[in-house]
C-alpha positions as CSV (number, residue, x, y, z in Angstrom):
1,X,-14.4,-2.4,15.5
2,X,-13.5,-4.3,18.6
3,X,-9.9,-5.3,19.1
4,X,-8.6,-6.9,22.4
5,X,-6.7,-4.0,23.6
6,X,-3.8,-6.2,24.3
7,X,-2.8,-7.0,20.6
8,X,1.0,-6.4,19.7
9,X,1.7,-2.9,18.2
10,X,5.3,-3.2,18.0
11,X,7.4,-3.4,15.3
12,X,9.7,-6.4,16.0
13,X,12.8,-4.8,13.7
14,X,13.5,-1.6,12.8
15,X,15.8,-2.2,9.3
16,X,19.1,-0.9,9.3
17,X,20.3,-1.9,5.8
18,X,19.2,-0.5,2.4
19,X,17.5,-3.8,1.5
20,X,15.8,-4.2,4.3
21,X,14.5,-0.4,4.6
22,X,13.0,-0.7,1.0
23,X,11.2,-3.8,2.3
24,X,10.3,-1.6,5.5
25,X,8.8,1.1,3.4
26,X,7.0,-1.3,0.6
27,X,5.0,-3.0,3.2
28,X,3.6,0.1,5.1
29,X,3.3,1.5,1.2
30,X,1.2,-1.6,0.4
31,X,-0.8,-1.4,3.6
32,X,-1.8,2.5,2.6
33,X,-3.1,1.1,-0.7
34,X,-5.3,-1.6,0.0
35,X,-6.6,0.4,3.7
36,X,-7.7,2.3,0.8
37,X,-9.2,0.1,-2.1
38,X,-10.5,-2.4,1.1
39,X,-11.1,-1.1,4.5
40,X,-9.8,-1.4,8.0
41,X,-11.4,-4.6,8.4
42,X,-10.9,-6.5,5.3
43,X,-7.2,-5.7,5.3
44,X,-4.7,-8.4,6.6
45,X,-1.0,-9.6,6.4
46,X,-1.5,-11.7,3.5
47,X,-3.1,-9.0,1.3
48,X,0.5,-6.7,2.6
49,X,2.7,-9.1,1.9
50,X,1.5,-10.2,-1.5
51,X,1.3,-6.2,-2.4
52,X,4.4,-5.9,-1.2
53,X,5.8,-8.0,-3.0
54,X,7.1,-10.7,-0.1
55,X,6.2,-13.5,1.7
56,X,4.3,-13.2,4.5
57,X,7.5,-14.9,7.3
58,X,9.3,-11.9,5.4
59,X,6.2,-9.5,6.5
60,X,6.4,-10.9,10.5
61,X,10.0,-10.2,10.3
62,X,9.2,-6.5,11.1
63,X,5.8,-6.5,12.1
64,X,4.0,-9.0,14.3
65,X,0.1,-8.4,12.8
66,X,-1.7,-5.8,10.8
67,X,-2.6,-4.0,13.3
68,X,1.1,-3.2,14.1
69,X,1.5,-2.0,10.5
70,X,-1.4,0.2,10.9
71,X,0.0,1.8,14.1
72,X,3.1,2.6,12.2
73,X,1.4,4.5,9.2
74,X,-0.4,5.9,12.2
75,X,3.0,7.0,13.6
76,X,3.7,8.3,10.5
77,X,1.2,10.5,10.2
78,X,1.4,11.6,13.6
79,X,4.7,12.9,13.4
80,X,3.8,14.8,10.3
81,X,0.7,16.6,11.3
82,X,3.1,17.1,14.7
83,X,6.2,18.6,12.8
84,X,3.5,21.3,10.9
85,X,2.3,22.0,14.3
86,X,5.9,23.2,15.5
87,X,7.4,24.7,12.3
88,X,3.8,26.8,12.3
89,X,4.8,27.7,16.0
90,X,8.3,28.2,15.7
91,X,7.7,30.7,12.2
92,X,4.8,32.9,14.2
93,X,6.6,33.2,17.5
94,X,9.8,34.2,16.5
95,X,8.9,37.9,17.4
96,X,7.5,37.0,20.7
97,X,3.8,38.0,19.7
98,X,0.8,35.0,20.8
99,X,-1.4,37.3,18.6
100,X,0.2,36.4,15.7
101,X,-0.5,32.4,16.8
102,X,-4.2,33.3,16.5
103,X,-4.2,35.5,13.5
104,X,-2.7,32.3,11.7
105,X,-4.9,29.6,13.0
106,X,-6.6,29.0,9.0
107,X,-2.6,28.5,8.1
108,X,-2.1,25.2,10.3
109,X,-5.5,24.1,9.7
110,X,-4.8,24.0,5.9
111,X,-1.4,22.9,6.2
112,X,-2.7,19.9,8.4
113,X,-5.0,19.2,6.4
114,X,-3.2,19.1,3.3
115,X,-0.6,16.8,4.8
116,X,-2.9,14.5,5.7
117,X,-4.1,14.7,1.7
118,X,-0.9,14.3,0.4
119,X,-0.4,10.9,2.4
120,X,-1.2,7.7,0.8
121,X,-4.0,6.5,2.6
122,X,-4.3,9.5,5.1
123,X,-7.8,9.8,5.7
124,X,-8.3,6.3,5.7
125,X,-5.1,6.3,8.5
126,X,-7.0,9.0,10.8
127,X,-10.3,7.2,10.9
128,X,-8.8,3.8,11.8
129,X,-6.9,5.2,14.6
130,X,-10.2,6.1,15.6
131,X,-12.3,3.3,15.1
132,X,-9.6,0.7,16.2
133,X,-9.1,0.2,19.6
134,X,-5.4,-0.6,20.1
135,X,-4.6,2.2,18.1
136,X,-6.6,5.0,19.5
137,X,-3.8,5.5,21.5
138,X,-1.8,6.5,18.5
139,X,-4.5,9.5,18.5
140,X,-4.6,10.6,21.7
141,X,-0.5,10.2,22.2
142,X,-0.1,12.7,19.7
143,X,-2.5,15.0,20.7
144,X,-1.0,15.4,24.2
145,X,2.9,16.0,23.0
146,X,1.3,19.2,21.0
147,X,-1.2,19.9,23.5
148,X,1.4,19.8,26.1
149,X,3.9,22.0,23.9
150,X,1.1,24.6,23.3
151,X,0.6,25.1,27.1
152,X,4.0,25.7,27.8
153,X,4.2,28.1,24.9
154,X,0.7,29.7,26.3
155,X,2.4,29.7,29.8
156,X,5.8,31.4,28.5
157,X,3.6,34.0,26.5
158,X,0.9,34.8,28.9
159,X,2.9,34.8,32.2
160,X,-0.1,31.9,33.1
161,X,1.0,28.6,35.4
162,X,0.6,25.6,33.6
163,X,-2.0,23.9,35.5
164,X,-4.8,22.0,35.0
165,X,-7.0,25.0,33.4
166,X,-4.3,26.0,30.3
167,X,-3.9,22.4,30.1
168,X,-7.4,21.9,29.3
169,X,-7.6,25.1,27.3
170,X,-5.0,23.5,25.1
171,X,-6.2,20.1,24.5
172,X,-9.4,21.8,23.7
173,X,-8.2,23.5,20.8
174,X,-5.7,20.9,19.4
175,X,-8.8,18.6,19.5
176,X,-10.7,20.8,18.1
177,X,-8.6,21.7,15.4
178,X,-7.8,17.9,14.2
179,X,-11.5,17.4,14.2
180,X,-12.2,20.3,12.1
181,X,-10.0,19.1,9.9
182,X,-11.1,15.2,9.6
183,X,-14.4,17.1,9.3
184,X,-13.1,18.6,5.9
185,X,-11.7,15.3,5.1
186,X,-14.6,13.4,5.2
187,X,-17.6,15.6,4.1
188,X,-17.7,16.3,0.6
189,X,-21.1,18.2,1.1
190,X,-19.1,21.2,2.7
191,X,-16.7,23.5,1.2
192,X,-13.0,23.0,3.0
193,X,-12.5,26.0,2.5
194,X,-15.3,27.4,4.4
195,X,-14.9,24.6,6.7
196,X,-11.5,25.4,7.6
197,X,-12.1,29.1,7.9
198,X,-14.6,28.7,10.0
199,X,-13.2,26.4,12.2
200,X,-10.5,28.7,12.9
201,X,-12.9,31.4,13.3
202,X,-14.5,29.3,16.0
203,X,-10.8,29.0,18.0
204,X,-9.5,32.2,17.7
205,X,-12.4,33.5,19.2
206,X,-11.7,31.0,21.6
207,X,-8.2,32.2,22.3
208,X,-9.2,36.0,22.1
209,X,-10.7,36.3,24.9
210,X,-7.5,34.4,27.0
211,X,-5.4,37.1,25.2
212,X,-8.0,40.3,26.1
213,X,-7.6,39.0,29.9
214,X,-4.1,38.1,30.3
């Protein structure tokens, strides 16, 4: 879908009040339902707002085009698939041990994965920050805050300098694990299970080969 990469992505007001957050949150609510029932491309401010339950000047009030609305279920989800990514890091290295990180890589594939599920819209979220080009950066943002966090957790662990081998090492994996997941997302004609087993077969063996030579 092409998008001139210079549309607004900003919210314009972040609500401070009650009445105003409940307005917040019942437009991005609106917005996961019909990305679902119509599509990245038929959606618009109009279709929001009358979801929503408001006017569409109400609607501009906090965000200046769909695509701005989009970006912030995008951020959303982000920050959720993010915050599984550290609570799974922070649980499995609280002894110290990186072999525990990749004896557990199934775990924060599935618990990814079912975040992404449990969000209204989530699948439909993930492939419009692909598919829309002023929010792939969305995407990729949030793929280098983890990827950076797992190289200086691979650094710490394996005694390794952070350069620009661990740091490719580690955007390797984190891509490769989000696409593994969207994989299970989208493909009915696979098992997730399997999938997702697999997958994580495929980057542990990955990683047990840094941990054999370190």
């Amino acid at each position: 879908m092409a998008v001139r990469q210079s549309v607004e992505l900003l919210e314009k007001n972040k609500p401070q009040q009650d009445r105003a957050k409940r307005t917040y949150e019942a437009i991005l609510a609106a917005a996961a339902e019909l990305l679902v029932e119509v599509g990245v491309e038929r959606i618009s401010t109009n279709l929001v707002a009358e979801r929503a339950g408001i006017t569409v000047p109400a609607l501009y009030r906090y965000f200046p085009n769909k695509y701005a609305v989009l970006n912030a279920l995008g951020a959303v989800l982000m920050d959720k698939q993010n915050a599984v990514f550290q609570q799974w890091m922070d649980h499995h290295l609280a002894n110290g041990d990186p072999q525990l990180l990749v004896d557990n890589v199934y775990e924060l594939l599935q618990r990814t994965y079912d975040v992404t599920r449990e969000q209204m819209g989530g699948l439909e979220v993930v492939q419009a920050l692909r598919a829309v080009a002023p929010l792939q950066e969305v995407r990729l943002a949030s793929h280098r805050v983890v990827a950076n966090q797992f190289a200086m957790i691979v650094g710490e662990l394996l005694g390794r300098p952070i350069d620009d081998l661990v740091k490719t090492q580690t955007r390797l994996t984190i891509d490769t694990g989000y696409a593994i997941v969207e994989m299970a997302l989208e493909d009915d004609s696979l098992p997730t299970e399997t999938l997702l087993r697999e997958g994580s077969r495929m980057i542990q063996r990955y990683w047990q080969d840094a941990l054999s030579s370190s």
